[in-house]
N, CA, C, O and CB atoms as a CASP TS submission, in Angstrom:
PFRMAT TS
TARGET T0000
AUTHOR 0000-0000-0000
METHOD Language model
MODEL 1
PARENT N/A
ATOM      1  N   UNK     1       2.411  14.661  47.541  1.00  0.00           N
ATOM      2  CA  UNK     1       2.179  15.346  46.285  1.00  0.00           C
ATOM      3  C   UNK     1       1.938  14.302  45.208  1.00  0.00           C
ATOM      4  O   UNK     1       2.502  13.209  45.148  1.00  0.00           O
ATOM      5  CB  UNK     1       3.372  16.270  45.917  1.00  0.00           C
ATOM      6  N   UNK     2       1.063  14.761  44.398  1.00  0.00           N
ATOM      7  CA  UNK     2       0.529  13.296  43.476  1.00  0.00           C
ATOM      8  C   UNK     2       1.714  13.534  41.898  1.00  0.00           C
ATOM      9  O   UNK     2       1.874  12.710  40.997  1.00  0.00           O
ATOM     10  CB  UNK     2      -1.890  13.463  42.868  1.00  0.00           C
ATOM     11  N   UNK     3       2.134  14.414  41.979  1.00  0.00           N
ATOM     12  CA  UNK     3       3.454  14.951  40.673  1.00  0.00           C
ATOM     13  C   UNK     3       4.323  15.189  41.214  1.00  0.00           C
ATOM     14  O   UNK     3       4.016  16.190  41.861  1.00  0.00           O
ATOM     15  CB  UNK     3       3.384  16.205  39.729  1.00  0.00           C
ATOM     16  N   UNK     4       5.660  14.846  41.498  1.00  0.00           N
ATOM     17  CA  UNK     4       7.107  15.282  41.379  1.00  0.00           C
ATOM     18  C   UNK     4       7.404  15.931  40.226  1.00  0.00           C
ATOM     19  O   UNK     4       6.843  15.397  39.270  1.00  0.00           O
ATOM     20  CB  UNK     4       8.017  14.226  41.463  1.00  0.00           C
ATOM     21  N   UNK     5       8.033  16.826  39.952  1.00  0.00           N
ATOM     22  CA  UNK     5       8.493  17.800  38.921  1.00  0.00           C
ATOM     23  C   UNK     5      10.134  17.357  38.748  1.00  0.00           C
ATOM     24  O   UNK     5      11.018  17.885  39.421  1.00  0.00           O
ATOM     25  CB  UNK     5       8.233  19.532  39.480  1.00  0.00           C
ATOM     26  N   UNK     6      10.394  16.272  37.706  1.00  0.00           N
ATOM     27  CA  UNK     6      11.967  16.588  37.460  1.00  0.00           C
ATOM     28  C   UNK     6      12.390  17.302  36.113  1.00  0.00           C
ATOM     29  O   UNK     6      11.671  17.623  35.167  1.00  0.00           O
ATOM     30  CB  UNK     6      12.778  15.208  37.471  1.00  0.00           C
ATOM     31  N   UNK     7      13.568  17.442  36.260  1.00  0.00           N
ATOM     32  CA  UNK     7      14.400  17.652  34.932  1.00  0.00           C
ATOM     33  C   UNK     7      14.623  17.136  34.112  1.00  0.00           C
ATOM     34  O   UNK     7      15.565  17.575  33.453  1.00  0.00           O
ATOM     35  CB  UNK     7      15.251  17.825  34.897  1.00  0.00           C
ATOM     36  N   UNK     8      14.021  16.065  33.688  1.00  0.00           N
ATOM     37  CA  UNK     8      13.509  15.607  32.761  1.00  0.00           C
ATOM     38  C   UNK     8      11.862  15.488  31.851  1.00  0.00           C
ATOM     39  O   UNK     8      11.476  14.798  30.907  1.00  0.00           O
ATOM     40  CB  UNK     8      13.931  14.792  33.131  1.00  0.00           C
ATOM     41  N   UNK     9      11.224  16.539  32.710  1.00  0.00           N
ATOM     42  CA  UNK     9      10.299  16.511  31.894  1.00  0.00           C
ATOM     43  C   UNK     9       9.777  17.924  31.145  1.00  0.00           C
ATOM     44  O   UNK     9      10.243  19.050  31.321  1.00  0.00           O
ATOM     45  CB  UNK     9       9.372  15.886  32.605  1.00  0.00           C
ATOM     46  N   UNK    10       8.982  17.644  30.508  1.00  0.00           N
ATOM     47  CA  UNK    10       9.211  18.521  28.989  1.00  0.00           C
ATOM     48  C   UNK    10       8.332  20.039  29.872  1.00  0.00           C
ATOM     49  O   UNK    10       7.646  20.013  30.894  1.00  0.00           O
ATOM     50  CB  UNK    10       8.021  17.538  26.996  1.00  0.00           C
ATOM     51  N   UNK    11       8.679  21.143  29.057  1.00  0.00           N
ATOM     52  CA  UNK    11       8.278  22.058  30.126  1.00  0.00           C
ATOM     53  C   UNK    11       6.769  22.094  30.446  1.00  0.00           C
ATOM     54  O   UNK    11       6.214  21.984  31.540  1.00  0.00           O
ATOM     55  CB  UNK    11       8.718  23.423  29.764  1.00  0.00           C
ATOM     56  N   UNK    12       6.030  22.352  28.712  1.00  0.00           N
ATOM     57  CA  UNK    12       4.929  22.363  28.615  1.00  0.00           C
ATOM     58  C   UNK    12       4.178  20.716  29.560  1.00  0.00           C
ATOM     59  O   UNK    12       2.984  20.852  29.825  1.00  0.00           O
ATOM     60  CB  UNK    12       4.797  22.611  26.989  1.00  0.00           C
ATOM     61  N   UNK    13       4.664  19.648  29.908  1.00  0.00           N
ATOM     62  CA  UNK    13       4.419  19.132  30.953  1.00  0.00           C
ATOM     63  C   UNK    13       3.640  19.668  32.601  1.00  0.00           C
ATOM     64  O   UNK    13       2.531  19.506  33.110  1.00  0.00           O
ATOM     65  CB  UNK    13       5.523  18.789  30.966  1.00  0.00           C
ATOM     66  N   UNK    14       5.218  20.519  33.111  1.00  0.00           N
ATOM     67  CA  UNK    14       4.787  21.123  34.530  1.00  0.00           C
ATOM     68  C   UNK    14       3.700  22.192  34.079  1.00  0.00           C
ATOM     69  O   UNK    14       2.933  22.653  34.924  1.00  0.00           O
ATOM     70  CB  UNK    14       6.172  21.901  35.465  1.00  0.00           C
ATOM     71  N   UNK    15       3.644  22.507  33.015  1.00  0.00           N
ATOM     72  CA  UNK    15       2.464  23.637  33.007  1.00  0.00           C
ATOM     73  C   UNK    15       1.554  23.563  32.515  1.00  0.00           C
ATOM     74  O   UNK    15       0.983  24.602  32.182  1.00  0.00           O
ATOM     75  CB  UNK    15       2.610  24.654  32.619  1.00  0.00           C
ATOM     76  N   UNK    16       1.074  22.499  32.280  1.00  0.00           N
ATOM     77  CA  UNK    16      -0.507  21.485  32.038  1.00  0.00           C
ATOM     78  C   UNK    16      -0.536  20.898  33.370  1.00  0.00           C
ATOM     79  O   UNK    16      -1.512  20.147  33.405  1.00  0.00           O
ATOM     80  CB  UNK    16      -0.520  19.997  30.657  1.00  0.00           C
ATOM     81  N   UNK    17      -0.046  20.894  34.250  1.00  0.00           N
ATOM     82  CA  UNK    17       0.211  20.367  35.682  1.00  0.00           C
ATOM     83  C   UNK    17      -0.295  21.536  36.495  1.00  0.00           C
ATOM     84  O   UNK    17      -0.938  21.082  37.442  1.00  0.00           O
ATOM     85  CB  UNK    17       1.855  19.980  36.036  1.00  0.00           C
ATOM     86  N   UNK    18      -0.274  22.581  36.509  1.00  0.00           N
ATOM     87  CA  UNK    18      -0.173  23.896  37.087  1.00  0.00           C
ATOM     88  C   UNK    18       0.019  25.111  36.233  1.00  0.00           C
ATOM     89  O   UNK    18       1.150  25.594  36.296  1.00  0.00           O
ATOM     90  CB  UNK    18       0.844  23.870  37.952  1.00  0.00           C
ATOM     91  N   UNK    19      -0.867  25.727  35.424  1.00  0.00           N
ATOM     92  CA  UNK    19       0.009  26.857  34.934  1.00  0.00           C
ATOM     93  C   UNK    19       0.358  28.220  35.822  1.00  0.00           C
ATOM     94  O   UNK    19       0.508  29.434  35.692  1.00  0.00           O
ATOM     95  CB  UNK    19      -0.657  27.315  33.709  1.00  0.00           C
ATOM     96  N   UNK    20       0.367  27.794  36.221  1.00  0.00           N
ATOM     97  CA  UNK    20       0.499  29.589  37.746  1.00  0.00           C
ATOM     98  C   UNK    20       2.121  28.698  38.053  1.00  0.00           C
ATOM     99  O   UNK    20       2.917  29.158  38.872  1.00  0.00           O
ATOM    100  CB  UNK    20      -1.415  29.674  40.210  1.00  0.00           C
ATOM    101  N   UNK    21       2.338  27.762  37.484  1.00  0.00           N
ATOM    102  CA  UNK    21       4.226  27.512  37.487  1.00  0.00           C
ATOM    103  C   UNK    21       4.752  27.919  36.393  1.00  0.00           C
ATOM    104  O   UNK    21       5.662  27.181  36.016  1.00  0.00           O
ATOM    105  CB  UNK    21       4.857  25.946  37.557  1.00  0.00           C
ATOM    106  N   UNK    22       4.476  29.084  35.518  1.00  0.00           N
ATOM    107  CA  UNK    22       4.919  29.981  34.484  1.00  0.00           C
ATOM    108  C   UNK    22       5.529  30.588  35.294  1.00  0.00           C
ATOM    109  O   UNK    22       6.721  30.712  35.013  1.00  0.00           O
ATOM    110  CB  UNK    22       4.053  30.740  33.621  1.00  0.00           C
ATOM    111  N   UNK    23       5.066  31.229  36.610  1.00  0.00           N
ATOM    112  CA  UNK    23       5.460  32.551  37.434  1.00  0.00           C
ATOM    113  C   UNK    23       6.954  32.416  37.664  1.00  0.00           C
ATOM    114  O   UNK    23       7.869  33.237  37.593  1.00  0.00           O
ATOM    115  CB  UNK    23       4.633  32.712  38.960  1.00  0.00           C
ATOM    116  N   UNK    24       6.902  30.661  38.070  1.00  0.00           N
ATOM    117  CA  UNK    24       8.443  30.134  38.640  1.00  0.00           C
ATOM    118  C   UNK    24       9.449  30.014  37.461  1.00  0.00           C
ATOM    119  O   UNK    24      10.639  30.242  37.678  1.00  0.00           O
ATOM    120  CB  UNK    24       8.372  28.506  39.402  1.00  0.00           C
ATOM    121  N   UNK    25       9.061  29.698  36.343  1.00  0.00           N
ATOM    122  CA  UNK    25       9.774  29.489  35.327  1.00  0.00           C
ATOM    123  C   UNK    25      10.451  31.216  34.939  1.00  0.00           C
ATOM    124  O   UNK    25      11.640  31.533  34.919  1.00  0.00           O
ATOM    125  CB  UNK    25       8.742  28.676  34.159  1.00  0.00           C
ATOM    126  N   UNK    26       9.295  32.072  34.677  1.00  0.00           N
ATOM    127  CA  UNK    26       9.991  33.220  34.677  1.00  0.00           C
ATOM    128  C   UNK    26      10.850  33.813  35.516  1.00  0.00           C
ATOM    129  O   UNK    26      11.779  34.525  35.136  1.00  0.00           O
ATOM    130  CB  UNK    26       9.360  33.891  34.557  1.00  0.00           C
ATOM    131  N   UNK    27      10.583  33.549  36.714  1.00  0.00           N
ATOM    132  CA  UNK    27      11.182  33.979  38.502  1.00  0.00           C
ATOM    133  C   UNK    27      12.775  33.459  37.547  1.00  0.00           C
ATOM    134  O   UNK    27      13.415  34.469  37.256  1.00  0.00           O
ATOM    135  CB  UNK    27      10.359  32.510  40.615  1.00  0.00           C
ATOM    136  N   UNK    28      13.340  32.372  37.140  1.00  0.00           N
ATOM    137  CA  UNK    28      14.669  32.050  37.009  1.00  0.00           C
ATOM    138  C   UNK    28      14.942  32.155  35.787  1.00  0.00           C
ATOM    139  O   UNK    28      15.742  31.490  35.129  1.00  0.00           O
ATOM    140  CB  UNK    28      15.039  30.884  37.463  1.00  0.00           C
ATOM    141  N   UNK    29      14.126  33.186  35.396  1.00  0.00           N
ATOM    142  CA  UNK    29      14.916  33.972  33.807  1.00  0.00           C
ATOM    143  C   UNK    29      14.669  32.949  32.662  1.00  0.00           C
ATOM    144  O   UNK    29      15.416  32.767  31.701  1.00  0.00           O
ATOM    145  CB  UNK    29      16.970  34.216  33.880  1.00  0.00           C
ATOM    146  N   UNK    30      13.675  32.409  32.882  1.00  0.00           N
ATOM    147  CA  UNK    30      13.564  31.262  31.843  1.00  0.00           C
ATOM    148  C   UNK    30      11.810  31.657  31.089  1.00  0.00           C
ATOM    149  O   UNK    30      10.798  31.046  31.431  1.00  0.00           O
ATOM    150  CB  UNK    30      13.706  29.383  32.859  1.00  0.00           C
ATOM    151  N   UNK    31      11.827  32.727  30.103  1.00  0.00           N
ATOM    152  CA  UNK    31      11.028  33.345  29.452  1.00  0.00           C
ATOM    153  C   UNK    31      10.048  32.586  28.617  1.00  0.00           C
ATOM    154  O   UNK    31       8.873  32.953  28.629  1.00  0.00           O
ATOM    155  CB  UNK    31      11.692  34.123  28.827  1.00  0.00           C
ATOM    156  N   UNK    32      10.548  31.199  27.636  1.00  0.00           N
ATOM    157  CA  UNK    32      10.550  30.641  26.494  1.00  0.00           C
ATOM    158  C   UNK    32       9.778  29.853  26.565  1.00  0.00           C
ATOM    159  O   UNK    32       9.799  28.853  25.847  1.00  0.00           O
ATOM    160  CB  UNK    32      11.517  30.236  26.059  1.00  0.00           C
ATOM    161  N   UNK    33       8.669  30.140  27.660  1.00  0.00           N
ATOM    162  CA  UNK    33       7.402  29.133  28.311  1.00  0.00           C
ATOM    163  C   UNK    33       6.150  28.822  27.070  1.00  0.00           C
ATOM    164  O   UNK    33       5.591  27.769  26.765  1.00  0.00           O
ATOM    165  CB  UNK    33       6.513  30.121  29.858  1.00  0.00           C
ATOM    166  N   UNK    34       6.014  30.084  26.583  1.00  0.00           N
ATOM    167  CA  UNK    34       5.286  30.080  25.415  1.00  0.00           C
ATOM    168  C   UNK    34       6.047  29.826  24.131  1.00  0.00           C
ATOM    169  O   UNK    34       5.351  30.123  23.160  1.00  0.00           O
ATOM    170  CB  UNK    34       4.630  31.278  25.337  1.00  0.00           C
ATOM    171  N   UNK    35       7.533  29.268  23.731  1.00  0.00           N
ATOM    172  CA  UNK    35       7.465  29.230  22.846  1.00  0.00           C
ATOM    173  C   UNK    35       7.237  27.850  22.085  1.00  0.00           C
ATOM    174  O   UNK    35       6.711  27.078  22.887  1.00  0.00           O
ATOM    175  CB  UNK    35       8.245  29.867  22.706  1.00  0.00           C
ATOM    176  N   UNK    36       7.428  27.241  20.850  1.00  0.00           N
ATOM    177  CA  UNK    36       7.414  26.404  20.584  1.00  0.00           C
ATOM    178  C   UNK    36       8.378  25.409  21.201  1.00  0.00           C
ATOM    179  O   UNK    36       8.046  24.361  21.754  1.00  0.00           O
ATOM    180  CB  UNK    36       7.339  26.610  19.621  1.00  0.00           C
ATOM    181  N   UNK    37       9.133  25.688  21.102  1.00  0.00           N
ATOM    182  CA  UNK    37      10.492  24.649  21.580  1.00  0.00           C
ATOM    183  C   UNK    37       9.656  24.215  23.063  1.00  0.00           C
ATOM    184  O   UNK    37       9.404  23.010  23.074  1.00  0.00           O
ATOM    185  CB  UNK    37      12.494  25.700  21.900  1.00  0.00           C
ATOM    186  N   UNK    38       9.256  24.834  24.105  1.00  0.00           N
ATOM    187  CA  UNK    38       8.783  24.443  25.166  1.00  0.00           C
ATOM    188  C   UNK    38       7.988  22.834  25.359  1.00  0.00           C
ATOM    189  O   UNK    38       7.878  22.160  26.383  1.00  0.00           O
ATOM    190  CB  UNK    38       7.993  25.528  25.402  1.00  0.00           C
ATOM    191  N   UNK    39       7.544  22.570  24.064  1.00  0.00           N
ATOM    192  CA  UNK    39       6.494  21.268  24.165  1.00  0.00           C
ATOM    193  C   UNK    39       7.473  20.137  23.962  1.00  0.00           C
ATOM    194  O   UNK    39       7.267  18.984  24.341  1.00  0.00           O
ATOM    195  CB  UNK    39       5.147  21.206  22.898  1.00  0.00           C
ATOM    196  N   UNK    40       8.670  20.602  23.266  1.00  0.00           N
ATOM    197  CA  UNK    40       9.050  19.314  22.981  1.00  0.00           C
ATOM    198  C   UNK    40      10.715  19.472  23.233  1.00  0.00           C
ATOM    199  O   UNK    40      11.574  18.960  22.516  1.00  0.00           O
ATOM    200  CB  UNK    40       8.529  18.829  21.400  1.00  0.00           C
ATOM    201  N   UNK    41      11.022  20.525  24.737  1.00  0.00           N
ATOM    202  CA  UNK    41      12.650  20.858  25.240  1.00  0.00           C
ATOM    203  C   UNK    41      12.290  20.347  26.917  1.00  0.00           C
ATOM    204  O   UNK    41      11.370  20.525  27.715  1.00  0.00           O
ATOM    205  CB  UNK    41      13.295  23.021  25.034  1.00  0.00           C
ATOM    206  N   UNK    42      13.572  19.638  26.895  1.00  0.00           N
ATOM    207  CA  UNK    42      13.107  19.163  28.473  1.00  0.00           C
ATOM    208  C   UNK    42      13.715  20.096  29.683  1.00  0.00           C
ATOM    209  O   UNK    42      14.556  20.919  29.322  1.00  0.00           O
ATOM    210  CB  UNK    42      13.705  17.502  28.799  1.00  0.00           C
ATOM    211  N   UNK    43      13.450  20.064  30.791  1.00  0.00           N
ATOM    212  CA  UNK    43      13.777  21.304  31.690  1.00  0.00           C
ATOM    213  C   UNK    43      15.138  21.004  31.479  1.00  0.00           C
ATOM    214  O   UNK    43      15.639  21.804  30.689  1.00  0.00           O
ATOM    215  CB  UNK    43      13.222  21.418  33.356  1.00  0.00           C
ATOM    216  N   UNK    44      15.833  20.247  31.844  1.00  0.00           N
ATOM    217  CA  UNK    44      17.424  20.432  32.104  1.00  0.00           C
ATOM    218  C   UNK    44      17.784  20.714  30.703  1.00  0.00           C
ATOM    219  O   UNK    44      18.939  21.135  30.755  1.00  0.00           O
ATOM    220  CB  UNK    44      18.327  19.031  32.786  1.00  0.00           C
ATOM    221  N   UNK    45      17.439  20.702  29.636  1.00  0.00           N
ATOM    222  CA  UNK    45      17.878  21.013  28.071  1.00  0.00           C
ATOM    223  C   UNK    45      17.875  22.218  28.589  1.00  0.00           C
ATOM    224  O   UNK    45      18.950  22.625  29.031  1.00  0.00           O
ATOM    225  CB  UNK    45      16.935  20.668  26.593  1.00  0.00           C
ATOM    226  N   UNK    46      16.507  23.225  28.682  1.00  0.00           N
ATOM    227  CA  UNK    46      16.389  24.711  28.700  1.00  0.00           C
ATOM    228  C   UNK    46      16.917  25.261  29.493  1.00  0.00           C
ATOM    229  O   UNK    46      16.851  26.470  29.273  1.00  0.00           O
ATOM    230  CB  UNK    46      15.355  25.198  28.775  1.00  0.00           C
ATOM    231  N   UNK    47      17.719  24.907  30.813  1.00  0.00           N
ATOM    232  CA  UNK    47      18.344  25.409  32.107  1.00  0.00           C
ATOM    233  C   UNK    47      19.774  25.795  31.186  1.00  0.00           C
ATOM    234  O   UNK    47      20.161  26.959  31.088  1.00  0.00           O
ATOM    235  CB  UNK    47      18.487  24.071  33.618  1.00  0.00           C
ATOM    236  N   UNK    48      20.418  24.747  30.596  1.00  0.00           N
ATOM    237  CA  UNK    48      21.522  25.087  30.195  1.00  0.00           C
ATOM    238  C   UNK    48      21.857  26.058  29.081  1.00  0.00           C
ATOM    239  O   UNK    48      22.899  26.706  28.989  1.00  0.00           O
ATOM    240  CB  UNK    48      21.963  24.115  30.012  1.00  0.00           C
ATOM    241  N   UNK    49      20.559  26.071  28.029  1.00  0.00           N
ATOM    242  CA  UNK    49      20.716  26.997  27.104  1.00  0.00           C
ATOM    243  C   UNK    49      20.626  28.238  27.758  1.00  0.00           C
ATOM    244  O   UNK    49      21.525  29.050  27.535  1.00  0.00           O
ATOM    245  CB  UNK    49      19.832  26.865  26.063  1.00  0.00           C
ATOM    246  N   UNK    50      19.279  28.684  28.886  1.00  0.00           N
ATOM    247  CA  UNK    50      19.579  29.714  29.235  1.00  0.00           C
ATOM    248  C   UNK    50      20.413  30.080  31.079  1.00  0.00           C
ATOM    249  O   UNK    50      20.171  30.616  32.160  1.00  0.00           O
ATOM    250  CB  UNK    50      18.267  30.254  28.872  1.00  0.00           C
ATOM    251  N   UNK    51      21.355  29.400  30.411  1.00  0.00           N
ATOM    252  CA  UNK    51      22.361  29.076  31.800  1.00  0.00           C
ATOM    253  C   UNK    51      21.922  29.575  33.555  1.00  0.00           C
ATOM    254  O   UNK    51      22.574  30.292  34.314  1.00  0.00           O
ATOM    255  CB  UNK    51      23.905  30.006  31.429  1.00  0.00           C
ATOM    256  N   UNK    52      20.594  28.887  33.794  1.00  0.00           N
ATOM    257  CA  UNK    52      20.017  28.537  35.006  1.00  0.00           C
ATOM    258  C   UNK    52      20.092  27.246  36.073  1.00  0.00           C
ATOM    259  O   UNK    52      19.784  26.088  35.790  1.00  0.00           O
ATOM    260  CB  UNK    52      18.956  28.624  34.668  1.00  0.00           C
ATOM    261  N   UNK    53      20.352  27.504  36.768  1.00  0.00           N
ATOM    262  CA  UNK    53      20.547  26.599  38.349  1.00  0.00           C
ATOM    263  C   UNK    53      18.724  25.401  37.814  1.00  0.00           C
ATOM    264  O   UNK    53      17.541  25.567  38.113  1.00  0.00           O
ATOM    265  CB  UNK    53      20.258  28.351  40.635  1.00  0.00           C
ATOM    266  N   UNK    54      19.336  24.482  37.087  1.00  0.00           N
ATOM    267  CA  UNK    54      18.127  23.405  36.952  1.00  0.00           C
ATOM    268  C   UNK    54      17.413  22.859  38.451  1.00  0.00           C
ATOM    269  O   UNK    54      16.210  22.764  38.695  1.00  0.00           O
ATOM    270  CB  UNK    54      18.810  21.975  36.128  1.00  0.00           C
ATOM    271  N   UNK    55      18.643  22.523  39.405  1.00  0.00           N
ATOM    272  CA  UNK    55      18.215  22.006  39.987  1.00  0.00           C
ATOM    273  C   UNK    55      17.074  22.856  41.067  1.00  0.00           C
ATOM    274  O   UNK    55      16.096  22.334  41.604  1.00  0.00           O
ATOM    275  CB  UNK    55      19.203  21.370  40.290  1.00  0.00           C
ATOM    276  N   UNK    56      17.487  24.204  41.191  1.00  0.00           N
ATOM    277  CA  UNK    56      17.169  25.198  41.986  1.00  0.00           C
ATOM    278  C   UNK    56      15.182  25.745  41.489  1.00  0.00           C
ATOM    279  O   UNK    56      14.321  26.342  42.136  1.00  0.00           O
ATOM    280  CB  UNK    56      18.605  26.481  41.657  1.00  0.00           C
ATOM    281  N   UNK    57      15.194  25.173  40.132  1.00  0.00           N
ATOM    282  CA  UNK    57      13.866  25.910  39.265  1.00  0.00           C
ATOM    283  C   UNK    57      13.358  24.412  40.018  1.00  0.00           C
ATOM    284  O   UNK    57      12.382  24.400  40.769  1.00  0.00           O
ATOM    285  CB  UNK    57      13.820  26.300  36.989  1.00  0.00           C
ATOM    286  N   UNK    58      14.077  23.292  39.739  1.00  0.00           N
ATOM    287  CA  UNK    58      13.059  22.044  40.181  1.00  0.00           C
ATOM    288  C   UNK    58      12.466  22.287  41.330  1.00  0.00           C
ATOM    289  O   UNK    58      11.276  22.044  41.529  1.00  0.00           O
ATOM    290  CB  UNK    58      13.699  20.675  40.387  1.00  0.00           C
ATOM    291  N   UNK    59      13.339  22.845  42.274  1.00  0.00           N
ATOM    292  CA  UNK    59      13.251  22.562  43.707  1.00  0.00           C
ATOM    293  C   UNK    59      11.945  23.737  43.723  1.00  0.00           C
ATOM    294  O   UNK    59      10.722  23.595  43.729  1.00  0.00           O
ATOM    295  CB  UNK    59      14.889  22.856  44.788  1.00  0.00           C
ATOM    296  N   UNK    60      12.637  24.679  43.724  1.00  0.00           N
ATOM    297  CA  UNK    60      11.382  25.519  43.790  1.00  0.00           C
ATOM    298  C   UNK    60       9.686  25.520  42.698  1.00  0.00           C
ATOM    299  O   UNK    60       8.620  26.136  42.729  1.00  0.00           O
ATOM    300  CB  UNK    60      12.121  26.858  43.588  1.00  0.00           C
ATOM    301  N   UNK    61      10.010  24.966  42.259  1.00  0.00           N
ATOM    302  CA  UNK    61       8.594  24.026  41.380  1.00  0.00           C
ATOM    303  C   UNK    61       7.777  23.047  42.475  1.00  0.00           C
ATOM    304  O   UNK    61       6.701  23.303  43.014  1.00  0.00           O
ATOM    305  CB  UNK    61       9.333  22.700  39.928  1.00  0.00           C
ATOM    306  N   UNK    62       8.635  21.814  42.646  1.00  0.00           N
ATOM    307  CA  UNK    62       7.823  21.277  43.896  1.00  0.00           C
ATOM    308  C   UNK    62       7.587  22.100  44.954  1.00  0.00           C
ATOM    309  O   UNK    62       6.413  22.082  45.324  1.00  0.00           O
ATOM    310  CB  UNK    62       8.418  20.199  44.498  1.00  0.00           C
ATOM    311  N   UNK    63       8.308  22.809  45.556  1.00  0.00           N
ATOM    312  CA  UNK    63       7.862  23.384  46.793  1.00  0.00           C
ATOM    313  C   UNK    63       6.555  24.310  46.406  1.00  0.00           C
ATOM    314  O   UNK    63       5.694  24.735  47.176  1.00  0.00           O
ATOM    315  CB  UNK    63       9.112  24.254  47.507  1.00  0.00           C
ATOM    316  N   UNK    64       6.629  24.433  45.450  1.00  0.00           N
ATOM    317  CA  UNK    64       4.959  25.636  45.390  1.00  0.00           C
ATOM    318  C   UNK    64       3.934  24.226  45.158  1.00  0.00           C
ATOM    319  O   UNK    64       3.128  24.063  46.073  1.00  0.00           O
ATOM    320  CB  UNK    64       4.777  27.272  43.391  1.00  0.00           C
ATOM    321  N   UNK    65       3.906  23.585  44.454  1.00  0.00           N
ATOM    322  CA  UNK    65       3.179  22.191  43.790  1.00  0.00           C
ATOM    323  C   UNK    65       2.795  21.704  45.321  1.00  0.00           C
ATOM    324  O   UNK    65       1.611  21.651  45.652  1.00  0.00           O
ATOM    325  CB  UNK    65       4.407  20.866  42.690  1.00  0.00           C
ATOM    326  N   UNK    66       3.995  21.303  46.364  1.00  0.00           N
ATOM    327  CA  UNK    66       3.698  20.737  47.588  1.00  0.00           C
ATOM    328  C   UNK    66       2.957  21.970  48.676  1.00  0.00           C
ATOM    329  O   UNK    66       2.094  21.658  49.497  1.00  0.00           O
ATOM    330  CB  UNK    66       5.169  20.090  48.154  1.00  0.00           C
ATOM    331  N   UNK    67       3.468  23.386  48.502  1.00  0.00           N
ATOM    332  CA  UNK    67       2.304  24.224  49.538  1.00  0.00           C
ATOM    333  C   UNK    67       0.773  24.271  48.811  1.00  0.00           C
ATOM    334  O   UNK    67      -0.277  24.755  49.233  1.00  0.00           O
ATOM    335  CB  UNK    67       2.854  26.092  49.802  1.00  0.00           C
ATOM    336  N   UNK    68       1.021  23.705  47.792  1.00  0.00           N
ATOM    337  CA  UNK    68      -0.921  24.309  47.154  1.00  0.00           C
ATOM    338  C   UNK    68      -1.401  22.955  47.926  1.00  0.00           C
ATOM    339  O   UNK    68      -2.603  23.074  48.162  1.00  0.00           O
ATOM    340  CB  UNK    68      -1.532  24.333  44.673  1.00  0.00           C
ATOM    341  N   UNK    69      -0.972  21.897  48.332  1.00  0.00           N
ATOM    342  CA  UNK    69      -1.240  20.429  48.537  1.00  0.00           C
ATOM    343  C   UNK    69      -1.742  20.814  50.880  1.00  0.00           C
ATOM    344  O   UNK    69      -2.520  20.335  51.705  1.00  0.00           O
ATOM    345  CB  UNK    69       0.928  19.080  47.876  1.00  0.00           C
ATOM    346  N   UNK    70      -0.878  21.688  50.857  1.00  0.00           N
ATOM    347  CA  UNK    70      -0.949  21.523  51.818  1.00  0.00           C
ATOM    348  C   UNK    70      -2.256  22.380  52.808  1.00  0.00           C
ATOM    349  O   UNK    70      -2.348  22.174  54.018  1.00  0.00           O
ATOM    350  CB  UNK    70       0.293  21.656  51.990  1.00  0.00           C
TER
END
């Protein structure tokens, strides 16, 4: 995969990367894809405000990123 997706990067990041990874972001209750805060809140910031499994949105981020690859 030519991108790893961590928790540290800003959301609007993974979704200039892929935007069809909105789907995943919403899938874990994490709505706030369009809002402002998104360009400049990093994933593990927004996991905790809206008290989501960070590591679980990562994981499942690469795994769609790595089946489009495959």
């Amino acid at each position: 995969m030519s991108k790893k997706i961590t928790k540290d990067m800003i959301i609007t990041e993974v979704l200039d990367i892929d935007q069809a990874t909105a789907a995943i972001f919403m899938k874990h209750g994490m709505h706030c894809i369009g809002c402002p805060v998104a360009s400049s809140e990093k994933i593990s910031e927004a996991a905790v405000v809206h008290g989501i499994d960070a590591n679980k949105l990562i994981e499942d981020l690469n795994a769609y990123l790595e089946g489009k690859e495959a």
